[in-house]
C-alpha positions in Angstrom: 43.9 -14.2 -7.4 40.1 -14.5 -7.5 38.0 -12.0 -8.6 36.4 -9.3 -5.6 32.6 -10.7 -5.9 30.2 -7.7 -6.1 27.0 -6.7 -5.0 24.2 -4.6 -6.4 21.4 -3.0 -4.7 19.5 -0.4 -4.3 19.2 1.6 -1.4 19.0 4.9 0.3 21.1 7.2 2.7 19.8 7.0 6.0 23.0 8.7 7.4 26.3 10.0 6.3 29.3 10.6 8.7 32.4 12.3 6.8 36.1 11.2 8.2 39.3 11.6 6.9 40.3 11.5 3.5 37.7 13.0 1.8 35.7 9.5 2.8 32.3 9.2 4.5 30.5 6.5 6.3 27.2 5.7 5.2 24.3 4.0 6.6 22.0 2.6 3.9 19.0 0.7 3.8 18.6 -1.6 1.2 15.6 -4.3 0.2 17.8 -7.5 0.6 20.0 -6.7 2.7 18.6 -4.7 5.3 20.6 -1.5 7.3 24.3 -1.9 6.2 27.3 0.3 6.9 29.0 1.5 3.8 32.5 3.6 3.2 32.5 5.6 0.4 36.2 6.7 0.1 37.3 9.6 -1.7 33.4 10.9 -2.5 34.2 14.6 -0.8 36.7 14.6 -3.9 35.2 17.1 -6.2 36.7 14.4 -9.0 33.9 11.3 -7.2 31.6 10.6 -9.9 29.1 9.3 -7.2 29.0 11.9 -4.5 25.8 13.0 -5.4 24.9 9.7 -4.3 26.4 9.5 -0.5 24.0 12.4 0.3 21.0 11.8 3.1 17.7 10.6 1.5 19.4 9.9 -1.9 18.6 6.8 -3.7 21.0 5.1 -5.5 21.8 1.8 -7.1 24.7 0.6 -5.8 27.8 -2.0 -6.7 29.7 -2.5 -3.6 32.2 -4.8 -2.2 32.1 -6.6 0.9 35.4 -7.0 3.6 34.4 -8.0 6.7 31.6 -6.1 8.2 31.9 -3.0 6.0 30.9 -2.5 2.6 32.9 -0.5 0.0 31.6 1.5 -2.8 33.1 0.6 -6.5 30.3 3.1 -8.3 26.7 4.1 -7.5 24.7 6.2 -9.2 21.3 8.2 -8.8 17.8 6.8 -9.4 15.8 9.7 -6.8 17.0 12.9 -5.2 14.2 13.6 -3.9 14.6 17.2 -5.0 11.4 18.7 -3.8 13.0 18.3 0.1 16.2 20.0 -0.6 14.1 23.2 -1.5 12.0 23.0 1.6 13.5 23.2 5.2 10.7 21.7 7.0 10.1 19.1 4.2 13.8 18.2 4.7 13.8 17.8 8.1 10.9 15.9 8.5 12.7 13.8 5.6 15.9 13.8 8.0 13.9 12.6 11.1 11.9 9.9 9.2 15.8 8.9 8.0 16.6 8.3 11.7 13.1 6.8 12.9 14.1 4.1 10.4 17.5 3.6 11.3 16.6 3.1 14.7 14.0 0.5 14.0 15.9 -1.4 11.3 18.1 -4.5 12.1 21.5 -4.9 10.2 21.2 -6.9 7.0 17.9 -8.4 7.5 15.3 -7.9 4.8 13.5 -5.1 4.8 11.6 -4.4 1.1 8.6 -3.1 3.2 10.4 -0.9 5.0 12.5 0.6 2.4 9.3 0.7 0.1 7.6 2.9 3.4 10.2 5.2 3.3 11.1 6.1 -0.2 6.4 6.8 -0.2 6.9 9.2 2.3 10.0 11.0 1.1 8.1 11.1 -2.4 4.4 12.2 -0.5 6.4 15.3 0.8 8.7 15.6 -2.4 6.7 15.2 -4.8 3.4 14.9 -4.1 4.1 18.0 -1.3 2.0 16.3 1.6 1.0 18.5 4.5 4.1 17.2 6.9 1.1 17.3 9.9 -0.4 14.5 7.5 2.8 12.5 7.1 4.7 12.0 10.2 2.0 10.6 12.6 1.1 8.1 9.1 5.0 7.3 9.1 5.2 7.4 12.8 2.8 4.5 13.0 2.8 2.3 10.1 6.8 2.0 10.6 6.4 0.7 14.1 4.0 -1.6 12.9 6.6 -2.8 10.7 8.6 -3.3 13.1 6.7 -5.5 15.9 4.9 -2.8 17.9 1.5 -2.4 16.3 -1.1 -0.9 17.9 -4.2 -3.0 18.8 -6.9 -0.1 17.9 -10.3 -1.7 16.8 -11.9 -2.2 20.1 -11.5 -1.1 23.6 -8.8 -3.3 25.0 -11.2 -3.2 28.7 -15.0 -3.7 27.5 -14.7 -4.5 24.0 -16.7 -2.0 22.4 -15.8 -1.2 19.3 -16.5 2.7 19.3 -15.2 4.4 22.1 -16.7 7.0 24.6 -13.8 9.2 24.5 -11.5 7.1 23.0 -7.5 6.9 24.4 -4.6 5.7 23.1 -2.6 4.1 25.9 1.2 4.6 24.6 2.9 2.1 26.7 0.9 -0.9 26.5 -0.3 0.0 23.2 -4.0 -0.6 23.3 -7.1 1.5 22.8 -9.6 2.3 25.5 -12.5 4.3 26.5 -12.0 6.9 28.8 -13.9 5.8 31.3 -12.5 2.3 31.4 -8.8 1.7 32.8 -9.1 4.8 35.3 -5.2 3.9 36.6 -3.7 4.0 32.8 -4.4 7.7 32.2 -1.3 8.8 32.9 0.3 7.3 30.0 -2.4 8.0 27.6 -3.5 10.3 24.8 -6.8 11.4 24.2 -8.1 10.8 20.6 -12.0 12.0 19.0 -13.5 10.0 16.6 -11.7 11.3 13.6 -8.8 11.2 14.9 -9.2 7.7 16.1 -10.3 6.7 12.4 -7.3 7.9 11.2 -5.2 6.0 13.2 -7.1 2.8 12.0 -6.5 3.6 8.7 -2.6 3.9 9.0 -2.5 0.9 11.1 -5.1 -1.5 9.0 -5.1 0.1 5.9 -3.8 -0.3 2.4 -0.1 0.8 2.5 -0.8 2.7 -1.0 -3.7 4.8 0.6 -1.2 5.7 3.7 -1.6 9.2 3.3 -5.1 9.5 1.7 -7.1 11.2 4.6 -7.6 14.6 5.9 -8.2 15.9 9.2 -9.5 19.4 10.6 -6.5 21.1 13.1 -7.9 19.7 16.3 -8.4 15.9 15.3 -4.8 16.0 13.3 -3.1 17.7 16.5 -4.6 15.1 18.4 -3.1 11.9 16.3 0.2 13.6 15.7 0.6 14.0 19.8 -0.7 10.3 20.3 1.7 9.0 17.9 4.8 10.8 19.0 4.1 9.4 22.5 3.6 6.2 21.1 7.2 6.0 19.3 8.6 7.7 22.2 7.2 5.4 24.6 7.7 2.0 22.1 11.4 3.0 21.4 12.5 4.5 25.1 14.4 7.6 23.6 14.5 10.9 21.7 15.8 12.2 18.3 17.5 14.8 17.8 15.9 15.5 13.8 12.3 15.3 15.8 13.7 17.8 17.5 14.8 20.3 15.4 12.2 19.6 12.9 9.4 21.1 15.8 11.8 23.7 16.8 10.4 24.9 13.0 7.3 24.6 14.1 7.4 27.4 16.9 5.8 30.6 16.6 8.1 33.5 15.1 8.3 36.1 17.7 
């Protein structure tokens, strides 16, 4: 009988799904490969040497065996917990929703090394580095979609060309920046930005992907880009998440 070829990767948990038998589905998104599904049997065992590693934003190297469509683990083990997350709720459930923007973006087993490297920066900015999360989701928000096809086109107004703004807007849907005097009937589905605000946004979208998270904005301007690009993902993508959800519900005033 021939030998079961492995694989080795690296790659972290973007979901985990327990079923029966002490097994769990994961979703993991690796460099080479891509989103692939993974079944990790036996890792609710208290006796799995690996369970640490079939937890949500873990990062793992992992040897796995392919049958069919599904991969199976043989062993994994830890390279990042990301340990700063699991100590902070909202921290965690921004990690959790940025988990899920991901997954929804991501194609199964196409390359993504970009993506991947996009994630495990932010996870580590909020980790480690302990990021304001009003800093890193609307950076997240909007470099990810332009890693995936649906970049904004932000250094002019997409109407008369000028390339600073009167009252600059960010139309969501079509994905273009405009004046607010220009394209009167696209209000609707528009966000207003200022001119910090607006800078900001054109360095997540143009900048240097190691400098993502290097600006600071005062409450007003960062309010401003985290509502434009919400709407923007929510617009792009045509549907909700429930992490984006409960990750604002931590954001209401106590009572």
């Amino acid at each position: 009988m021939a030998s079961v070829p492995y694989i080795v990767t690296k790659g972290v948990v973007l979901r985990e799904t327990e079923t029966k038998d002490a097994d769990k589905i994961l979703t993991v998104l690796t460099a080479e490969r891509g989103k692939i599904p993974v079944i990790a049997k036996g890792v609710r065992r208290k006796s799995c040497k690996y369970a640490a590693c079939a937890q949500i934003l873990t990062y793992s190297e992992w040897t796995l065996f392919q049958r069919g469509e599904w991969f199976y683990v043989r062993e994994a083990s830890v390279e990042e917990q990301f340990m700063g997350l699991r100590a902070d709720l909202e921290a965690l459930a921004l990690g959790c929703y940025l988990a899920e923007l991901t997954e929804a973006v991501t194609a199964p087993e196409i390359p993504a090394p970009e993506t991947l490297r996009l994630l495990l920066n932010g996870l580590y900015a909020l980790s480690a580095l302990h990021k304001p999360p009003a800093i890193v989701k609307p950076a997240f928000e909007l470099r990810l979609l332009c890693l995936a096809g649906y970049e904004p086109l932000a250094d002019s107004c997409a109407y008369c060309g000028t390339p600073d703004p009167e009252n600059p807007m960010l139309d969501v849907v079509q994905g273009v920046l405009r004046c607010g005097k220009c394209g009167v009937g696209e209000r609707l589905k528009s966000l207003p930005l200022c001119r910090d605000s607006l800078a900001a946004l054109r360095h997540i979208v143009y900048g240097e992907a190691k400098r993502l998270y290097s600006f600071t904005l005062g409450p007003e301007a960062l309010g401003r880009l985290n509502a434009a690009a919400e709407a923007f993902v929510s617009a792009q993508l045509e549907r909700g998440f429930r992490t984006l959800d409960f990750y604002k519900s931590l954001q209401l005033p106590s009572n």
